[in-house]
LOKEZA-987532 format. One line per field, with one value per residue (C-alpha): residue in one letter; chain; y negated, x negated, z negated. Coordinates in steps of 0.05 Angstrom, whole numbers, always signed. Each point is the difference from the previous one (the first is absolute). Layout:
// residues N
aa = [a_...] $
ch = [A_...] $
py = [Y_...] $
px = [X_...] $
pz = [Z_...] $
END
This chain:
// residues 470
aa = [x_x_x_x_x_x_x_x_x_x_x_x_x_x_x_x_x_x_x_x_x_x_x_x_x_x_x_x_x_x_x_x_x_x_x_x_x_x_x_x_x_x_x_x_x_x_x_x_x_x_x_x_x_x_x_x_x_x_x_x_x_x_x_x_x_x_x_x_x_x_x_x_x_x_x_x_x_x_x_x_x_x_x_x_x_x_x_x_x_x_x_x_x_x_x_x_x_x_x_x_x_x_x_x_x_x_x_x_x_x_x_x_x_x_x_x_x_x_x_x_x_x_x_x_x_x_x_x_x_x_x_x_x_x_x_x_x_x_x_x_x_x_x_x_x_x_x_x_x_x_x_x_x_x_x_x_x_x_x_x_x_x_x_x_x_x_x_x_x_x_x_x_x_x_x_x_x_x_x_x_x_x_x_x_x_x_x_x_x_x_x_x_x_x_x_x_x_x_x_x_x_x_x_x_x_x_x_x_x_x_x_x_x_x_x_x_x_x_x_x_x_x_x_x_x_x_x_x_x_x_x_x_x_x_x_x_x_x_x_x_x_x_x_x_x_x_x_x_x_x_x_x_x_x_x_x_x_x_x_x_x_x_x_x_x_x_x_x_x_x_x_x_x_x_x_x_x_x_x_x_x_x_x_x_x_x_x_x_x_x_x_x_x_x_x_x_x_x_x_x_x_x_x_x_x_x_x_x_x_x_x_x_x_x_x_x_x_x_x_x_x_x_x_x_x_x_x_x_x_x_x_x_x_x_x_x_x_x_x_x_x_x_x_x_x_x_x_x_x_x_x_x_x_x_x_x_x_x_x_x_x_x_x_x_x_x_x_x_x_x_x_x_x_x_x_x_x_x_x_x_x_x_x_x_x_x_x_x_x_x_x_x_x_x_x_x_x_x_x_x_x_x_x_x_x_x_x_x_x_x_x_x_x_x_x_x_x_x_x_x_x_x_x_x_x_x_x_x_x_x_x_x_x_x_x_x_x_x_x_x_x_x_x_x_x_x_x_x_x_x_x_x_x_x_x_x_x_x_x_x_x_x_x_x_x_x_x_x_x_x] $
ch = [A_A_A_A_A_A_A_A_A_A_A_A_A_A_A_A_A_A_A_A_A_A_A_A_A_A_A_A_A_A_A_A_A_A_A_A_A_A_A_A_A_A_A_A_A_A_A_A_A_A_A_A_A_A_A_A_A_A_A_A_A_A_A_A_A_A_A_A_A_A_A_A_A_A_A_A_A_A_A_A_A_A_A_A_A_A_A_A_A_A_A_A_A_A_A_A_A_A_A_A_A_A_A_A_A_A_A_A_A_A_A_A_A_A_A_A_A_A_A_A_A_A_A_A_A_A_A_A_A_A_A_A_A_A_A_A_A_A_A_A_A_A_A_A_A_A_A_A_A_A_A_A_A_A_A_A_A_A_A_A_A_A_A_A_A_A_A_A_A_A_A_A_A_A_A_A_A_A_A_A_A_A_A_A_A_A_A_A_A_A_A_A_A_A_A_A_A_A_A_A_A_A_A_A_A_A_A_A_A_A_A_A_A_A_A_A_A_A_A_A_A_A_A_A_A_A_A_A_A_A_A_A_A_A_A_A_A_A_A_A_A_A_A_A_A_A_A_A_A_A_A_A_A_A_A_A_A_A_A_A_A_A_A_A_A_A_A_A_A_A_A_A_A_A_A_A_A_A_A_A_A_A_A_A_A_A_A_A_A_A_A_A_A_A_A_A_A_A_A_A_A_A_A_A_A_A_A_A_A_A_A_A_A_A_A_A_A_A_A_A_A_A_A_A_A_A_A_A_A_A_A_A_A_A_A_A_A_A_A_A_A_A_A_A_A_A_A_A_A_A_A_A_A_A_A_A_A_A_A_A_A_A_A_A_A_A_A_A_A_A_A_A_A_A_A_A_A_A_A_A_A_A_A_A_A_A_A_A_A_A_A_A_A_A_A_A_A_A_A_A_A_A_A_A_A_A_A_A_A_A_A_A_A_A_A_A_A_A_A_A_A_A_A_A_A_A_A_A_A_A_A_A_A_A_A_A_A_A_A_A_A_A_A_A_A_A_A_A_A_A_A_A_A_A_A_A_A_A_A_A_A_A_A_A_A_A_A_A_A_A] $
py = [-1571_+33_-9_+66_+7_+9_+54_+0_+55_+3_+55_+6_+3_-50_-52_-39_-67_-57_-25_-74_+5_-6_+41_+75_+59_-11_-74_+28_+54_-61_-34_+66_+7_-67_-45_-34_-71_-1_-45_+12_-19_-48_-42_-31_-17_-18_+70_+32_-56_+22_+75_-22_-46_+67_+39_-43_+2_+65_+13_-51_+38_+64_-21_-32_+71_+29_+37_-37_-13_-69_+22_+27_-68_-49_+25_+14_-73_-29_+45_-25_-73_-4_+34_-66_-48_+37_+42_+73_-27_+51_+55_+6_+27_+43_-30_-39_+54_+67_+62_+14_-59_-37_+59_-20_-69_+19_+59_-56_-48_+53_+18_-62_-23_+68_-1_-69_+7_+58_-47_-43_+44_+23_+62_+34_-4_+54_+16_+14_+32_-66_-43_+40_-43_+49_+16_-80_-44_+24_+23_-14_-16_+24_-33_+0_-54_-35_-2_-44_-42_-16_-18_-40_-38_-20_-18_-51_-28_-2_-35_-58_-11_+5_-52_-43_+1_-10_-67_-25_+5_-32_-55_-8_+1_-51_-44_-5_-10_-68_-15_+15_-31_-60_+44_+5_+56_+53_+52_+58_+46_+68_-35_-55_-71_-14_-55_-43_+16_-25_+44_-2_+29_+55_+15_-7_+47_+51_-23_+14_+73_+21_-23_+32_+62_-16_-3_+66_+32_-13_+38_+63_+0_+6_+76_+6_-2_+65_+57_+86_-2_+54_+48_+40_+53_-7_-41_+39_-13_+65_+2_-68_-12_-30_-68_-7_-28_-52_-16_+5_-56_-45_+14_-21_-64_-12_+12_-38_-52_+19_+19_+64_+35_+76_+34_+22_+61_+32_+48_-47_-42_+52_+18_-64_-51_-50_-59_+8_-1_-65_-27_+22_-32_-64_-1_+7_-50_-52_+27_-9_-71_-28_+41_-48_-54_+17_+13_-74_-27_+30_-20_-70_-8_+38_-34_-41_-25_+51_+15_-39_-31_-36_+26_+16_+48_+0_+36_+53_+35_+4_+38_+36_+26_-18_-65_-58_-48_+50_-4_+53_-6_+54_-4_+10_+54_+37_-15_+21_+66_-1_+3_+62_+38_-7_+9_+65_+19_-7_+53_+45_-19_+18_+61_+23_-19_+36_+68_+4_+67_+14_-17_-29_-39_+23_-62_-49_-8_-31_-42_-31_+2_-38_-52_-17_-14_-40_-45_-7_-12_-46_-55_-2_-12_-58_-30_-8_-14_-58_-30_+19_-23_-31_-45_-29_-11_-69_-29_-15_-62_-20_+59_+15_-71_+5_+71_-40_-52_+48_+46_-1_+16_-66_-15_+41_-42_-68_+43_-29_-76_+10_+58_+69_-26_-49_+48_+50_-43_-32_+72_+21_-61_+18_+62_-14_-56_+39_-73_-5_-11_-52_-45_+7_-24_-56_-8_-1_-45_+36_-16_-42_+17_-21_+39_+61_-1_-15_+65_+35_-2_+65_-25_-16_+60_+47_-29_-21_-47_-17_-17_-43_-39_-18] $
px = [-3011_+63_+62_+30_+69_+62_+50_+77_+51_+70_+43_-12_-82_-57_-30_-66_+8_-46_-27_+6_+76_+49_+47_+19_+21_+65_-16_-52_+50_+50_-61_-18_+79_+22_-40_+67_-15_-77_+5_+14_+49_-57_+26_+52_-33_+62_+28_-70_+3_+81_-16_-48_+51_+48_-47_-23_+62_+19_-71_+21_+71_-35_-43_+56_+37_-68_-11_-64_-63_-28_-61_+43_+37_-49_-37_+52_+33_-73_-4_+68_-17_-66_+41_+53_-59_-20_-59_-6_+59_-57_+17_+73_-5_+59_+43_+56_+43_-3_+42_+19_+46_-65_-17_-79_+5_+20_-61_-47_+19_+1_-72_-30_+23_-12_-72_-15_+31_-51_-64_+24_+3_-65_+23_-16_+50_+44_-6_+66_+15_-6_+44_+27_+41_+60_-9_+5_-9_+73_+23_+81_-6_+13_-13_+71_+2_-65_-2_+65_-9_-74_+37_+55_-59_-41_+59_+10_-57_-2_+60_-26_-59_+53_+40_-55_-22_+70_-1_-57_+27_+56_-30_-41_+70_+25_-61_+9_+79_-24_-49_+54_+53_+11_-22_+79_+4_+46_+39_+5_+55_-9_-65_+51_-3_+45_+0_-58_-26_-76_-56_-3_+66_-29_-52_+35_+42_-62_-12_+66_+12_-71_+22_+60_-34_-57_+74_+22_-66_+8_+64_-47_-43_+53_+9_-75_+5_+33_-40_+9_-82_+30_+40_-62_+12_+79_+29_+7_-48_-51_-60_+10_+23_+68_-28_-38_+47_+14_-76_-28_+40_-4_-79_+15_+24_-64_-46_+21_+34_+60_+77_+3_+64_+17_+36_+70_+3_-69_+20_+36_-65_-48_+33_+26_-35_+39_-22_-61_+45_+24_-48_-30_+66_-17_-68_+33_+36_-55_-38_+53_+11_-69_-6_+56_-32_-57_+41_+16_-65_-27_+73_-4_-87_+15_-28_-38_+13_+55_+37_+27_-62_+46_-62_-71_-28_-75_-44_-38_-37_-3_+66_-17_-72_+31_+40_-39_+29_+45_+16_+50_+44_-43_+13_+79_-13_-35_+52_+53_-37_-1_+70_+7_-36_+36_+66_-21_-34_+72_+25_-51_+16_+67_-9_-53_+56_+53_-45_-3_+26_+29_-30_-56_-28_-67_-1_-16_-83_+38_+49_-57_-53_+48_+29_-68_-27_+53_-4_-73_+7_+58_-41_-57_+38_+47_-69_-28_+65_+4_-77_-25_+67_+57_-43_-36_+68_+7_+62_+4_+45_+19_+12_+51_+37_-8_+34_+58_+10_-3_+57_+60_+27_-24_+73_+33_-39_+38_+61_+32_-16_+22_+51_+3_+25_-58_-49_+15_+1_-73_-24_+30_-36_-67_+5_+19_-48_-58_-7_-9_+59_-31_-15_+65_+41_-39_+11_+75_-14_+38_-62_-49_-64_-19_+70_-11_-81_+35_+52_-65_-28_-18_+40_+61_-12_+4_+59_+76_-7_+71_-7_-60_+41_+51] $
pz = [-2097_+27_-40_-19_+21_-54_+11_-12_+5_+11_+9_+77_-11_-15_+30_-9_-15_+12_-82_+22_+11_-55_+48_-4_+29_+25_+20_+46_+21_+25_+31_+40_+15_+20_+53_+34_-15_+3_-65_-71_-61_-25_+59_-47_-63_-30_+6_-33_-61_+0_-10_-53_-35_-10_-16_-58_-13_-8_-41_-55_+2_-8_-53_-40_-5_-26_+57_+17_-47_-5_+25_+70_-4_-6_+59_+46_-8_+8_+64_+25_-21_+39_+61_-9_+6_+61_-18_+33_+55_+52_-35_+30_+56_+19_+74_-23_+51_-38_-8_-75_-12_-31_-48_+31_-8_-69_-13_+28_-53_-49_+21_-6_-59_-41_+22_-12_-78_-4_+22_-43_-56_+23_+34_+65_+54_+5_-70_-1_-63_-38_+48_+59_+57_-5_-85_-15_+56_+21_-58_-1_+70_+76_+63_+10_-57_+2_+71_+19_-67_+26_+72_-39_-35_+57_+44_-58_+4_+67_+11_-44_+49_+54_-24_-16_+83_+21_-54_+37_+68_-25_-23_+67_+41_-54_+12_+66_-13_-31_+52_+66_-34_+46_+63_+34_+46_+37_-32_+28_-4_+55_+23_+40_-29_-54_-54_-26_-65_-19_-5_-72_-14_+51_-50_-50_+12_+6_-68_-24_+29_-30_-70_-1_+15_-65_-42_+26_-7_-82_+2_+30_-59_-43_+30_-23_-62_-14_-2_-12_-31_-61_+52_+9_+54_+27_-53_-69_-32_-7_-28_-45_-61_-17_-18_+53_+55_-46_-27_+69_+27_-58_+19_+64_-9_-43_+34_+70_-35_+37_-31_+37_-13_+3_+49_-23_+33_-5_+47_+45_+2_+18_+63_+22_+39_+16_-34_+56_+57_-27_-7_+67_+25_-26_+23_+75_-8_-28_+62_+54_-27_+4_+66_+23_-19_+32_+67_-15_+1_+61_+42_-27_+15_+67_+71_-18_+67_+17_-58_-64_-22_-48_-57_+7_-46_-19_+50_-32_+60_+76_+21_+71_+31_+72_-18_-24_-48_-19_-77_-27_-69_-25_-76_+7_+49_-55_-49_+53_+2_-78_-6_+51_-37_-74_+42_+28_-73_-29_+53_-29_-74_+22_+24_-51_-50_+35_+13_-84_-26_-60_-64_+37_+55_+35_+41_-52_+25_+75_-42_-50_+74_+34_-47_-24_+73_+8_-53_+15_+77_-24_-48_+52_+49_-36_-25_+73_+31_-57_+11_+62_+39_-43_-32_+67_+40_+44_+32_+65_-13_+73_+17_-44_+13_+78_-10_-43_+53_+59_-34_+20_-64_-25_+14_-62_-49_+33_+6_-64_+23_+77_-2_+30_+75_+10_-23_+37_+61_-26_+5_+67_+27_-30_+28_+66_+7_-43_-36_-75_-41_-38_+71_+24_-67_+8_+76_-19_-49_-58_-36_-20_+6_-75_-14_+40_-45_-60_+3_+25_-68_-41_-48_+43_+42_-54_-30_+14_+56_-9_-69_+13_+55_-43] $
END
């Protein structure tokens, strides 16, 4: 038997409306209006539970001023619970990149939940008289409120899934620290030789620079935590009562187990989006570091037979359909790639921030679009980066001492023990005879050769040599 379709008005007309969908009207407007991405908002989960989260909010806010029944209640914080656990996620279906400053990302949540309270109270859909999505669902409210504070929520989140990828290839790089650390290499300063150091202070100075960036990343949440949900449209106030700012926030906190904080200036905060741009700042720069790393990786496993081949990182597939053998560093070439992409999303953010006009900024969809991608492409990439190269790394041991005892440079670690004049003249000679250093110290017999292996320790290498001598 055919379903029979449902029909919803608005002020521009009607529209018939598929009975399965717990969408409406101006949701299926947006849907009609907006196919940039091909995808839709249910694409980040954590935004759709966030929307839920203030709206539940807001209901038990409403209700507390007696402006809802328990009846309305009840249903429409069971509708926003079940959205939270991830139920009816299919039924938001709006493009993340909309006009509207997220008024349809707004109308779709609206939507939903009012018609699933009404099956739940054993209503039709659409049945709007008893809970409407404008009426109650965002009662007190404006997209120019809930809309930023959803953003603010799921960035939050986000950022603690972030950090928790970045701990893990941190740990990898501090792994490996441990395993290299008795691997003595060249430094490299300009890519010319410079100093020894071992491998594992290389690594763990990856280590290092990706933690710092895990302790900055906590000072960005802090910006997160205060939000404008209570400003309704620009910042006054309208439409709510004079409790409410107040309630709704203490709600807030409740129900996401989070000390959210209002906004100062409501009207300030409504306009203002700045604490994204910071925070698409910082994501930049965890991106450009780890993209430097990366860089690292494929200079130092270059060759093999032609380039630095001081590492070898795990082959994951065939690297050429003309060159057999071929093997190509594949995974940090992805996260390389990673990295380009948040950096150019933060010139967007900026200028999506900067293009805001006065008591409001359309661009907020492109802000929440891009820093969400971001932070997704992000922890995928850190997770592969971390197990599917980090963690299957190999030194090429010989390599890296034959590269110490060819260097010329070899010289400034003795340069404490046999003084500036003599090596200088050591390294003129190597150079003009293309002989090792280390051959001709012991050729002039300024050495030992048990002496000369002795200083050549990691541990002495790293070190003072002059203290050691004394």
């Amino acid at each position: 038997m055919e379903r029979l379709l449902r029909i919803e008005k608005d002020f521009l007309g009607e529209k018939e409306i598929d009975p399965s969908k717990y969408y409406g009207i101006q949701t299926l407007r947006a849907k009609e209006n907006f196919n940039i991405t091909k995808t839709d908002i249910s694409l980040f989960p954590n935004f759709i539970k966030s929307l839920a989260k203030v709206k539940k909010a807001c209901a038990l806010t409403n209700y507390e001023l007696g402006d809802l029944s328990d009846m309305q209640k009840d249903a429409i914080v069971q509708a926003c619970n079940e959205i939270i656990d991830g139920k009816f996620h299919d039924q938001f279906i709006v493009d993340p990149i909309q006009g509207g400053a997220g008024t349809s990302t707004n109308m779709n949540a609206n939507e939903v939940i009012a018609n699933r309270a009404l099956e739940i109270l054993g209503k039709p859909k659409s049945s709007y008289d008893i809970i409407h999505p404008n009426n109650h669902i965002n009662m007190s409210q404006s997209t120019n409120d809930v809309y930023p504070t959803a953003i603010k929520l799921t960035l939050h989140e986000l950022i603690y899934k972030l950090k928790e990828s970045l701990r893990f290839l941190r740990d990898c790089f501090e792994e490996k620290s441990v395993e290299f650390k008795d691997v003595l290499k060249m430094g490299r300063t300009q890519l010319q030789d410079a100093v020894p150091m071992t491998l594992g202070q290389e690594f763990k100075t990856f280590a290092v620079m990706i933690d710092a960036d895990i302790f900055r990343l906590r000072d960005v949440q802090a910006h997160l935590r205060e939000v404008n949900l209570g400003a309704t449209a620009i910042g006054t106030g309208i439409n709510s009562k004079a409790a409410y700012q107040r309630k709704v926030i203490s709600n807030l906190r409740e129900v996401t187990g989070v000390d959210y904080i209002a906004a100062g200036d409501l009207i300030e905060a409504t306009q203002d989006t700045g604490s994204f741009v910071h925070i698409s700042g910082m994501l930049k720069s965890v991106a450009i570091k780890v993209s430097k790393i990366c860089n690292d990786l494929r200079l130092l496993s270059s060759g093999p037979r032609a380039g630095f081949n001081e590492i070898n990182l795990p082959p994951m597939q065939p690297g050429s359909s003309i060159m057999p053998g071929k093997v190509n560093p594949v995974i940090p070439e992805v996260v390389n790639q990673v990295a380009f992409e948040v950096i150019g999303a933060d010139m967007t953010i900026a200028m999506a921030s900067e293009g805001g006009q006065l008591q409001l900024n359309v661009f907020e969809p492109l802000i929440a679009y891009k820093l969400f991608t971001s932070i997704n492409m992000m922890r995928r990439a850190f997770y592969s980066l971390g197990e599917k190269c980090v963690k299957g790394i190999t030194a090429n041991e010989e390599v890296c001492m034959e590269n110490i005892l060819n260097s010329v440079t070899l010289v400034t670690c003795l340069n404490p023990i046999l003084g500036y004049e003599k090596s200088s003249a050591l390294a003129k000679e190597a150079l003009k005879t293309n002989k090792r250093v280390y051959d001709i110290i012991l050729e002039q017999e300024l050495f030992t050769k048990e002496e000369l292996d002795e200083l050549l320790r990691p541990e002495n290498m790293v070190t003072n040599l002059s203290k050691d001598a004394k």
